[in-house]
C-alpha positions in Angstrom: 16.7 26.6 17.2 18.8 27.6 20.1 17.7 31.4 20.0 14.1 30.4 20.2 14.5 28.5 23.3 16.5 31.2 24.9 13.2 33.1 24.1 9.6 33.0 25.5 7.1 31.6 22.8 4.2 33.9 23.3 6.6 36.9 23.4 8.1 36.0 20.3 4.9 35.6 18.7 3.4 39.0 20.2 6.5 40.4 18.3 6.1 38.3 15.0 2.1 39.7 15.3 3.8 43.5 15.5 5.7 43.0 12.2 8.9 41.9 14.2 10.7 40.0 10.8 13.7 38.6 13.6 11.2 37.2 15.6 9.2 35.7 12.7 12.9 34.3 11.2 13.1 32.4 14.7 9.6 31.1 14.5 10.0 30.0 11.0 13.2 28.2 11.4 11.8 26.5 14.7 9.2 25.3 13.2 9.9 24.7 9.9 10.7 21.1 10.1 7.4 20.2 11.9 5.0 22.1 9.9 6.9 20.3 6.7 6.1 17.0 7.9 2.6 17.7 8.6 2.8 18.8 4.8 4.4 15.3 4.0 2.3 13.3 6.0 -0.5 14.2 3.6 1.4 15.6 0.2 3.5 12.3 0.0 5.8 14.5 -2.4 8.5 16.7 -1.1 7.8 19.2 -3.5 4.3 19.7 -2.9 5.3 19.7 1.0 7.6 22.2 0.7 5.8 24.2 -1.3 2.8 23.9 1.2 4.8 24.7 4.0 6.3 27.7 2.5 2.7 28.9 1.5 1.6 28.3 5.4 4.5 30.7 6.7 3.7 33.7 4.0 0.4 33.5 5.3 1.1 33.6 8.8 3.6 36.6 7.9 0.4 38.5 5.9 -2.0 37.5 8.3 0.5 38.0 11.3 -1.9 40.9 13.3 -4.1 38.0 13.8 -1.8 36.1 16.0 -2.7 38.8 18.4 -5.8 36.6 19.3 -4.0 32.7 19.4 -3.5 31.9 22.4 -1.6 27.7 21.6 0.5 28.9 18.9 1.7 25.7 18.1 -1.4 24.2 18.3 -2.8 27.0 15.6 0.4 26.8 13.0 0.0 22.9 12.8 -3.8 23.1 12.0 -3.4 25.9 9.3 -0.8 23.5 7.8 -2.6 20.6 7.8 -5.5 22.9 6.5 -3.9 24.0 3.9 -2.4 21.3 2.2 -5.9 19.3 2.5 -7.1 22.2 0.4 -4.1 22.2 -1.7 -4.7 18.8 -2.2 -8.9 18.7 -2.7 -8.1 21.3 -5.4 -6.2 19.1 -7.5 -8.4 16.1 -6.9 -11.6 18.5 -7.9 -9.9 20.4 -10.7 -8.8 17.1 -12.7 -9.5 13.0 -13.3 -9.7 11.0 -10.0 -7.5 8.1 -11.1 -4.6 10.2 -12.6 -4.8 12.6 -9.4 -4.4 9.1 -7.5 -1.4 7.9 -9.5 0.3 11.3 -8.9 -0.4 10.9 -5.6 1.0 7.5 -5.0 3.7 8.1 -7.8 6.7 8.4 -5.8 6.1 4.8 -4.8 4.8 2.9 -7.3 7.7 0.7 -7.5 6.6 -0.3 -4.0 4.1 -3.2 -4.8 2.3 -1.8 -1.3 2.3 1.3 -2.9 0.5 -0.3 -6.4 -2.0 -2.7 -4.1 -3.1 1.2 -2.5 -3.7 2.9 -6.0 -5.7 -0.1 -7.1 -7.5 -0.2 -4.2 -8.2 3.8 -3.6 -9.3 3.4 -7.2 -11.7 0.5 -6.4 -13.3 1.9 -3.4 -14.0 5.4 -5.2 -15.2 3.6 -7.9 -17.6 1.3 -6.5 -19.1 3.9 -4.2 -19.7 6.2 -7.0 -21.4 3.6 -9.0 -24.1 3.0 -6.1 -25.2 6.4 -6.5 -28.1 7.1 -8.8 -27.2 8.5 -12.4 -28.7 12.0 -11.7 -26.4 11.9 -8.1 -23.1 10.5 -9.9 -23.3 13.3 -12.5 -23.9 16.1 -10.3 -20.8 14.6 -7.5 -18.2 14.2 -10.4 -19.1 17.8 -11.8 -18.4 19.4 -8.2 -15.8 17.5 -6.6 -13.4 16.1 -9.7 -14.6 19.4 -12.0 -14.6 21.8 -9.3 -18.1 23.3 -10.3 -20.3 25.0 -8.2 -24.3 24.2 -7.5 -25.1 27.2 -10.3 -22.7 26.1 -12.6 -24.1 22.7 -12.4 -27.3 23.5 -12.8 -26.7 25.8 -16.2 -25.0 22.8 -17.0 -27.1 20.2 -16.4 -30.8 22.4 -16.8 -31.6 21.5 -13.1 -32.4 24.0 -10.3 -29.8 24.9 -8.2 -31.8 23.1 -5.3 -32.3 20.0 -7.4 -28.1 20.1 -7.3 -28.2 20.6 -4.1 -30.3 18.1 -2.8 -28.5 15.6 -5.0 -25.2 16.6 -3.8 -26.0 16.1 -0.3 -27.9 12.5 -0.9 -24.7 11.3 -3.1 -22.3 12.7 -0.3 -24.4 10.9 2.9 -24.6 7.6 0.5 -20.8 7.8 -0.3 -19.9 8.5 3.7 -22.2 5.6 4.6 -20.0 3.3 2.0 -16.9 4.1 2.8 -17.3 3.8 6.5 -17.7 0.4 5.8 -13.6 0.5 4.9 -11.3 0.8 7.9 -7.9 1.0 5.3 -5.6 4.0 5.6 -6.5 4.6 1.7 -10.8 4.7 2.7 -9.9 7.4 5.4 -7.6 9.0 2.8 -10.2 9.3 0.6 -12.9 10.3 2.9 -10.6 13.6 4.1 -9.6 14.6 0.2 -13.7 14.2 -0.2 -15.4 15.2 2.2 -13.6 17.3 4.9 
């Protein structure tokens, strides 16, 4: 950390943007820490954080020409991390079952009973939103956001037009918004960001 405050920030990043790997090294180990806990923050597993946060630098390193063009480099690392490990974690809550994505989630915990009273309650809340929805707009919601289908994948899969999909998607997504902004609980806003951001 003490050789990248002896250095300026934007010309260290200029460098990192020309390929400089010395300058990127400095960047990296300034930063690492904070762009963890933004991982960790929203992973809840140091494993998953670390992972993110290791994904977030090789693609600033790959990407690192673009950097010509930030102008609050901190500012622009912190919202590619928390970016990224939002998507990291939509694609496990979309590629899987809801309820056994929420116990991984809260697993590190669970012997917490704080922890438990979340799962439960993350669980309810999902549950009861999706049940409000009609039959045609529950189908169509768990097939794109816990199956990870597209709207033409749906609709070969369910024989209706990709617009039918469509339209029910975005009627199940306005009702589900509506119902959980009734919830002001960290676990309601949780599960509006994995579902809707």
């Amino acid at each position: 950390m003490s050789d990248f405050i002896h250095h300026n920030e934007a010309e260290l990043v200029e460098r990192v943007a020309r390929g400089d790997e010395h300058a990127f090294k400095m960047v990296f180990q300034h930063y690492w820490p904070r762009v963890y806990s933004v991982a960790l923050i929203f992973a809840k597993s140091p494993e998953i954080a670390e992972d993110a946060a290791q994904e977030v630098f090789a693609h600033l390193w790959v990407k690192k020409e673009l950097l010509k063009e930030v102008k609050e480099f901190k500012a622009y690392l912190l919202t590619a991390a928390r970016n990224h490990i939002l998507n990291k974690l939509r694609s496990q809550v979309f590629t899987g079952n809801f309820d056994e994505y929420l116990k991984e989630y809260f697993a590190d915990s669970l012997s917490d009973p704080a922890a438990s009273l979340e799962l439960k309650e993350a669980s309810r809340i999902i549950e009861a939103g999706i049940n409000r929805l009609t039959p045609q707009q529950q189908k169509v919601f768990k097939l794109s956001r816990f199956q990870g289908l597209t709207h033409a994948e749906i609709a070969a899969a369910t024989g209706l037009s990709q617009r039918t999909v469509k339209n029910y998607m975005v009627s199940a997504i306005l009702s589900l918004r509506a119902y959980l902004e009734t919830y002001s609980s960290s676990v309601a806003i949780f599960l509006w960001i994995l579902l809707f951001l």
